[in-house]
N, C-alpha and C positions, 0 to 999 in steps of 0.2 A: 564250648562246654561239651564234654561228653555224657551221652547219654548212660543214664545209672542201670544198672541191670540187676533184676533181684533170681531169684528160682522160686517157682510153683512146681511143686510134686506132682504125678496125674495115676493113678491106678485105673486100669479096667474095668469098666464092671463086666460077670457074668455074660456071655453072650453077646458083646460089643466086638461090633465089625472094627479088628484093630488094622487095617489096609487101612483105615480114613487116617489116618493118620490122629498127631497131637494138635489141637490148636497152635494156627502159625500165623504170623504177620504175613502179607501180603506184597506191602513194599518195606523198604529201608527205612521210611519215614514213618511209618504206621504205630500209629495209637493203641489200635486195638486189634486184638488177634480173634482171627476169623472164629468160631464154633462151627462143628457140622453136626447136622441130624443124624442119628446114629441108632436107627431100629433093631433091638432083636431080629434074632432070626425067625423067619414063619409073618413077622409085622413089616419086612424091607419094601415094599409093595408101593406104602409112602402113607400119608395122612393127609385126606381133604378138609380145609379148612373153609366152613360155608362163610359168607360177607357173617360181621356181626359177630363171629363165634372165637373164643379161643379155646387152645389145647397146652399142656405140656409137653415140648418136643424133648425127648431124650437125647444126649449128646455121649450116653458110652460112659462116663469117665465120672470120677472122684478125683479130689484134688486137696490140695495140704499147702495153704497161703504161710509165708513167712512170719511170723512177729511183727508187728507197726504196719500191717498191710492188710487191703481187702482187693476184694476182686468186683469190679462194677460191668453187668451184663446191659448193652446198648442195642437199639434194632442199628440194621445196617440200614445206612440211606438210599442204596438203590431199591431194596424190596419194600421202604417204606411210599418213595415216590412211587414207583411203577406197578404196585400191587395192593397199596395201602395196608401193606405189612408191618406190625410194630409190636414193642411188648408194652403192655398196660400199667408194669410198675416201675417203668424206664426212669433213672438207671437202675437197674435191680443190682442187691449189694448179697454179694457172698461174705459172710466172718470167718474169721480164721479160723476158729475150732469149730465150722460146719464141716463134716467127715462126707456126708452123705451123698446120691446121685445128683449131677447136672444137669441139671435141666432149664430149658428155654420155653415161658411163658411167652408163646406167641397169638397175638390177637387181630384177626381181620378186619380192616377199617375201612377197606375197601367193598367194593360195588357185586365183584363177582367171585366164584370158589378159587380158592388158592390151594395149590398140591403141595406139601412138603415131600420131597424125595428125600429119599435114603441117600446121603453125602453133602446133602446143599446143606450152604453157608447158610445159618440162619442168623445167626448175633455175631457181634464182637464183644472180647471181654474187654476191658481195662485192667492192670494192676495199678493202685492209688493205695498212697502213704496214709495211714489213718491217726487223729492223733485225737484221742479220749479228752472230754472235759471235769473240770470238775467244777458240781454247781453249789451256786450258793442263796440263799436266800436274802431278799433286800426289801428295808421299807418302803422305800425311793429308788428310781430308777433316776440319774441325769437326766437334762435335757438338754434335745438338740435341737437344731433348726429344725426339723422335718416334725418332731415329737410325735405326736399318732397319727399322722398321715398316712393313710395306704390306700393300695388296690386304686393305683388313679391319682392318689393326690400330687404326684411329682408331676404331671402334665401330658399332656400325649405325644407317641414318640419316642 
């Protein structure tokens, strides 16, 4: 099967180091495409992130999702092992009619201060097919084997 390809729009913002390039995949395989920190100018310097703390990192860019699509922002897994780098509302979901600046909720969960530099990868996005529900109200729900079982009831493991 071949893989499906949609297009995401990306504008500028103001003052965005546009040398970093667009969000890009990394391998042929890849999921998710790289984000980089992308500081005005006069702020390129970087942002220390103390253990405990998070910031919004800027990424430069606005963006314009297709119809039936969202964009899901994920920490990457080397900066979360090796730094205890991650975002807090992982996956964080962009909607399609968001217009506004990109930014990467980064939060330190690690031990010691974390530098963001001006170009590092800090997220990957996702694009994902979104499909709207429609809800309805019921007297009675079915039941199933499980019925209110949660947080634990299925076993450990």
């Amino acid at each position: 099967m071949e893989d499906a390809v949609v297009t995401v729009i990306f504008a500028w913002l103001a003052g965005a180091d546009q040398t970093l390039g667009l969000p890009s995949y990394e391998t042929a395989g890849a999921a998710g495409a790289d984000l980089r920190a992308n500081f005005e100018e006069g702020a390129r310097g970087g942002l220390v992130l103390p253990a405990g703390a998070r910031a919004l990192v800027p990424t430069g860019l606005r963006l314009e999702i297709p119809v039936g699509f969202e964009v899901q922002i994920r920490p990457r897994s080397g900066l979360a092992l090796k730094h205890g780098i991650t975002l807090p509302n992982s996956p964080g979901t962009i909607d399609r009619d968001y217009r506004g600046p990109l930014g990467v909720i980064l939060m330190n969960a690690g031990t010691q201060p974390f530098t963001v530099n001006h170009g590092d990868r800090v997220a990957q996005m996702v694009v994902a097919p979104v499909i709207q529900a429609q809800f309805e109200l019921a007297q009675e729900l079915q039941d199933t084997e499980r019925g209110e079982g949660g947080f634990g009831s299925t076993g450990r493991g």
